[in-house]
C-alpha positions as CSV (number, residue, x, y, z in Angstrom):
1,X,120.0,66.0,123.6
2,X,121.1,66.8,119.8
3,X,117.9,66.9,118.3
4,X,117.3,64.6,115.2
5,X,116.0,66.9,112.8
6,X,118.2,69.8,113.3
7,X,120.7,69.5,109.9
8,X,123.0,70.9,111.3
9,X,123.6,68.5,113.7
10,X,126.3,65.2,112.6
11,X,123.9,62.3,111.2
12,X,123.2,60.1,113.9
13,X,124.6,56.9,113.6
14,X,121.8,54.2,112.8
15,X,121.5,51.4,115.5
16,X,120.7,48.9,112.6
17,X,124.4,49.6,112.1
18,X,127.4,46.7,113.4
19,X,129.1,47.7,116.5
20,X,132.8,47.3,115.9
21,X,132.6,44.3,118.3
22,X,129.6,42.8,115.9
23,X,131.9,43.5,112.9
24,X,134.8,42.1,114.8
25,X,132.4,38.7,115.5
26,X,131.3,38.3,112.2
27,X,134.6,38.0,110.5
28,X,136.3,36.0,113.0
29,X,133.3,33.5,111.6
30,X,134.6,33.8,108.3
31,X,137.9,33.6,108.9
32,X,137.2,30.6,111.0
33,X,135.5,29.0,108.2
34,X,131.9,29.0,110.2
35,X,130.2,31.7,107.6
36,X,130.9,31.9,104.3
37,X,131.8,35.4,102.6
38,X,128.5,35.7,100.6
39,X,126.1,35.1,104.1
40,X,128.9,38.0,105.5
41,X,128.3,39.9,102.8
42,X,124.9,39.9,102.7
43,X,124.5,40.2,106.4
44,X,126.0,43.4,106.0
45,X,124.2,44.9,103.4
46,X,121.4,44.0,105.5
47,X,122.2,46.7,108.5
48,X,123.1,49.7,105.6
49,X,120.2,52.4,107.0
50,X,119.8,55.8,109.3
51,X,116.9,56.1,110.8
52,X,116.1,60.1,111.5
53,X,113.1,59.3,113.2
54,X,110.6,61.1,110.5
55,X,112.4,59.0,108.0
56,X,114.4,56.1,107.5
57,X,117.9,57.1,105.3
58,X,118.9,54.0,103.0
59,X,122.6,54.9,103.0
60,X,123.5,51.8,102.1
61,X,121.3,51.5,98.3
62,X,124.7,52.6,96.6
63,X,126.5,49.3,97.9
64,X,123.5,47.1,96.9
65,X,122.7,48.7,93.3
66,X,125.0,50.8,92.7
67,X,123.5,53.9,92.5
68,X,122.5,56.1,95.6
69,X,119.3,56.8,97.0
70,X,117.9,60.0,95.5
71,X,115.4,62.4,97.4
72,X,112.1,63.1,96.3
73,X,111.4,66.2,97.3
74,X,107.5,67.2,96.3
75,X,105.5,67.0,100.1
76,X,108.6,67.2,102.1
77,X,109.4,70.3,104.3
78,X,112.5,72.1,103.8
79,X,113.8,70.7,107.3
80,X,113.0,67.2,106.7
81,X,115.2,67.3,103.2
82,X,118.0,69.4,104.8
83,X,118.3,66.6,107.3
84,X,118.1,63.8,104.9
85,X,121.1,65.7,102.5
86,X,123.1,66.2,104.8
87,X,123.0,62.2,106.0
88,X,123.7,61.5,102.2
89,X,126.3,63.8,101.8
90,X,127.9,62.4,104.8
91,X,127.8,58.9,103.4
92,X,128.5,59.8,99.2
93,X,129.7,63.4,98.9
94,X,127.1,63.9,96.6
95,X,123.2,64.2,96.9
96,X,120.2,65.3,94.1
97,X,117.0,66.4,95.6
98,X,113.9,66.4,92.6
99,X,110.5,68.3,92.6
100,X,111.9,71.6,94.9
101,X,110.2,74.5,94.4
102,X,112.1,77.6,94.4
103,X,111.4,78.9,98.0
104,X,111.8,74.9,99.6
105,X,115.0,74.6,97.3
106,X,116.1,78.0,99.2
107,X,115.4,77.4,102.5
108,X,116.9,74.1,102.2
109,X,120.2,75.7,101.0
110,X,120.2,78.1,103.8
111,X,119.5,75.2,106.4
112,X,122.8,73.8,105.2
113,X,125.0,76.4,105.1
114,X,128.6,74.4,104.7
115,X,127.3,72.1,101.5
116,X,127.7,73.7,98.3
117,X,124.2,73.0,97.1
118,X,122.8,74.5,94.0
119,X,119.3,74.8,92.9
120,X,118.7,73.9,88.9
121,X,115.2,75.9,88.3
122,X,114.1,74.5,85.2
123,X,114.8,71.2,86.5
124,X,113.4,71.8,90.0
125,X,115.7,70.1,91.5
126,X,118.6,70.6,94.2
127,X,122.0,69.1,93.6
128,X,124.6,69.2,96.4
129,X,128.3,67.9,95.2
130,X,131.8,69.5,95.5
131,X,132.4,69.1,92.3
132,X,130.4,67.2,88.9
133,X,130.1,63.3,89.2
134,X,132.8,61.2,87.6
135,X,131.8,59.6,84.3
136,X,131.9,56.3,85.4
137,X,129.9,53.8,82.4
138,X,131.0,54.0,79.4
139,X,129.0,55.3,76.1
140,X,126.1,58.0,76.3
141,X,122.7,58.7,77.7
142,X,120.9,60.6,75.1
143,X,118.0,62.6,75.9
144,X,115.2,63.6,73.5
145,X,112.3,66.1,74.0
146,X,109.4,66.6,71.6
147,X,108.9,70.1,72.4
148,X,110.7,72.7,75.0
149,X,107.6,72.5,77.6
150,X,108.8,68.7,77.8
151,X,112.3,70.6,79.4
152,X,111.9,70.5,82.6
153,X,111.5,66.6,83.1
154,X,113.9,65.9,80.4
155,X,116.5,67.8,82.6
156,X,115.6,65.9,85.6
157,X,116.4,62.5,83.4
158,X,119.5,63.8,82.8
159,X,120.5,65.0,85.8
160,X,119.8,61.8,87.4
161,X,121.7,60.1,85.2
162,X,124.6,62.2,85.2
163,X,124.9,62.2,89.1
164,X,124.7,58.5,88.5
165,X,127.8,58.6,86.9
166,X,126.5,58.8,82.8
167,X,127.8,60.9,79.8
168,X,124.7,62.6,78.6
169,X,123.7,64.8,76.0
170,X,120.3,66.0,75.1
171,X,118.2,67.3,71.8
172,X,115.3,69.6,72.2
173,X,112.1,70.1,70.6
174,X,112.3,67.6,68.0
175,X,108.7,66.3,67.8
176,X,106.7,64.4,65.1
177,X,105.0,68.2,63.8
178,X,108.2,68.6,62.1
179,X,110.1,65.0,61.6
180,X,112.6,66.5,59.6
181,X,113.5,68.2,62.5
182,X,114.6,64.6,64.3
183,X,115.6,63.2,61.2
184,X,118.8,65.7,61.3
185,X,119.7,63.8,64.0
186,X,119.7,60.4,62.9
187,X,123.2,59.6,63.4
188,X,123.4,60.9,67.2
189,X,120.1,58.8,68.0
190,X,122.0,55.8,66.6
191,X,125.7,56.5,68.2
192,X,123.8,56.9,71.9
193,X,123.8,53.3,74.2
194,X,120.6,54.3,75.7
195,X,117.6,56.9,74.6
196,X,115.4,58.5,77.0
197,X,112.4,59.8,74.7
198,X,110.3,62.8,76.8
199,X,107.0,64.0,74.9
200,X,103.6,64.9,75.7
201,X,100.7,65.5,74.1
202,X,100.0,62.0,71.6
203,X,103.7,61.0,72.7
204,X,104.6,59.3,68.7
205,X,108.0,60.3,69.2
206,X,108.6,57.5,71.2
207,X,107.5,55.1,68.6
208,X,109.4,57.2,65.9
209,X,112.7,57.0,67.7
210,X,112.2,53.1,68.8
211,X,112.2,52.4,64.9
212,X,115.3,54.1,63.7
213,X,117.5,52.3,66.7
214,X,118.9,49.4,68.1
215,X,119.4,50.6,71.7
216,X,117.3,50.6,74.6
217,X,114.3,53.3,74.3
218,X,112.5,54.6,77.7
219,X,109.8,56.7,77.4
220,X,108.8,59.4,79.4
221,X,104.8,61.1,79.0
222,X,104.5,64.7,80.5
223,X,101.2,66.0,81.4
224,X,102.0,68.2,78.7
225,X,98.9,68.8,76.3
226,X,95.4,70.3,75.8
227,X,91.8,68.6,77.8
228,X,91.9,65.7,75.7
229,X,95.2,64.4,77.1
230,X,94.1,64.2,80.4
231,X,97.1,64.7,81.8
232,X,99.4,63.2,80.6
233,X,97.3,59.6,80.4
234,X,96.4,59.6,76.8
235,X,100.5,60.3,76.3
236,X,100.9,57.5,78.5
237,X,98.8,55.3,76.7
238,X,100.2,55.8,73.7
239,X,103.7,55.2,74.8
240,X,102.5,51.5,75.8
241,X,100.8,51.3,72.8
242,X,103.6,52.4,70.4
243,X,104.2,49.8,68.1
244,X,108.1,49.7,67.6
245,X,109.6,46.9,69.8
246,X,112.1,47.8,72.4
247,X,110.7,50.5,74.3
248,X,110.5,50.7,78.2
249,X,108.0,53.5,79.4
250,X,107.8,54.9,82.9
251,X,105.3,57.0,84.6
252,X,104.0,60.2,83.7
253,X,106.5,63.3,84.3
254,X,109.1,61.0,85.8
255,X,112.0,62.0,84.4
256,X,113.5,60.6,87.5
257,X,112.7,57.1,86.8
258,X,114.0,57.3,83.5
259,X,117.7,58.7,84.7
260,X,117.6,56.1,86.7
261,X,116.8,53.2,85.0
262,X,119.3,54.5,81.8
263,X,122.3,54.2,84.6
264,X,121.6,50.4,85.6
265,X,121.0,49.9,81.9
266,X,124.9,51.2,81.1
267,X,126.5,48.0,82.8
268,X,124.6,45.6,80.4
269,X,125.3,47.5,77.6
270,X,129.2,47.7,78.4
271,X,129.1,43.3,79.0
272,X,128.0,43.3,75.2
């Protein structure tokens, strides 16, 4: 018996998944007028999962909202996250694994010999594609940092969005200590379709940025700071505080979440 784990091994094909004969039933239904398309459709997006046994694959979150499932790798062992890339690679081509260290990101890469993986240090994170992501929406992602120790989840942002299929650019160390500093970049903040604003510490930039633009603002807090930031909470707090209108914050360090939710923003943006 293959066993489940081993990533080496072909993905096992889910059971959740339609037989050919079940596919075969379900649109002789439609075709004979008893289902409509929609129930179809939905039925199928219904069944879109592997199940490894340690964990439960959603290969089928692409088809449902348009952006695949992403692996969070911070707790996971290096044979559990081989196992689940190489399922996603199998179903997209393309996987990003976030919050690797350097000796999990390794051992992961060496568990899957044939996938040209590549470890991004500052990012900690692990991105397996044959070659970079098409640009697929329109217009820019532009992330901001207040200071370089904000870097590393900044780069996560934009690495998510970027495998997501974003343009994306990004400005460094541009925080409200020296405001001429972001001023200087006035006309990029206001050409980008969506702004992903990473600072620590009291977090003002966010507010600063959210009053110069029209566009979508989503705030990242770091735990980056002295005692009294706790954190990252008191950056937090300030971000849902900030007092120009507009501005989305999500969790502290989760550059992540922000990558993400600039990519479902781009369709919006594009219908305007």
């Amino acid at each position: 018996m293959t066993d489940a784990t081993d990533p080496t091994a072909p993905p096992p094909a889910a059971a959740e998944r339609p037989t050919d004969a079940a596919l075969r039933t379900l649109l002789q239904r439609v075709a004979a007028g008893d289902q409509p398309v929609d129930s179809a459709l939905a039925d199928l997006r219904r069944t879109g999962f592997t199940e490894l046994g340690f964990a439960t694959v959603d290969v089928g979150r692409a088809e449902r909202r348009g952006l695949p499932e992403v692996i969070f790798g911070q707790g996971k062992t290096a044979e559990h996250i081989a196992a689940i890339a190489a399922t996603l690679y199998a179903a997209h081509g393309r996987v990003l694994a976030t919050r690797l260290t350097p000796e999990i990101a390794a051992d992961v890469a060496a568990r899957l010999p044939d996938l040209p993986a590549r470890y991004e240090a500052e990012a900690r994170c692990l991105l397996i594609e044959t070659a970079p992501a098409p640009v697929r929406r329109a217009g820019e992602v532009l992330v901001v940092t207040a200071g370089t120790t904000d870097r590393p989840v900044a780069l996560e942002a934009a690495l998510t969005a970027r495998i997501c299929g974003c343009s994306v650019r990004q400005i460094d160390d541009v925080g409200v200590a020296g405001l001429h500093r972001l001023l200087a970049h006035v006309d990029a903040l206001r050409a980008a379709d969506v702004i992903i604003v990473v600072a620590g510490m009291e977090a003002a930039l966010a507010s600063v940025v959210g009053g110069l633009v029209a566009r979508p603002v989503i705030a990242v807090p770091t735990s980056v700071g002295y005692g009294a930031s706790l954190g990252g909470i008191a950056a937090l707090l300030g971000m849902l505080n900030a007092c120009a209108a507009g501005i989305t914050v999500v969790n502290i360090d989760n550059g992540f979440g922000a990558g993400y939710a600039a990519a479902l923003m781009r369709p919006l943006i594009e219908a305007e």
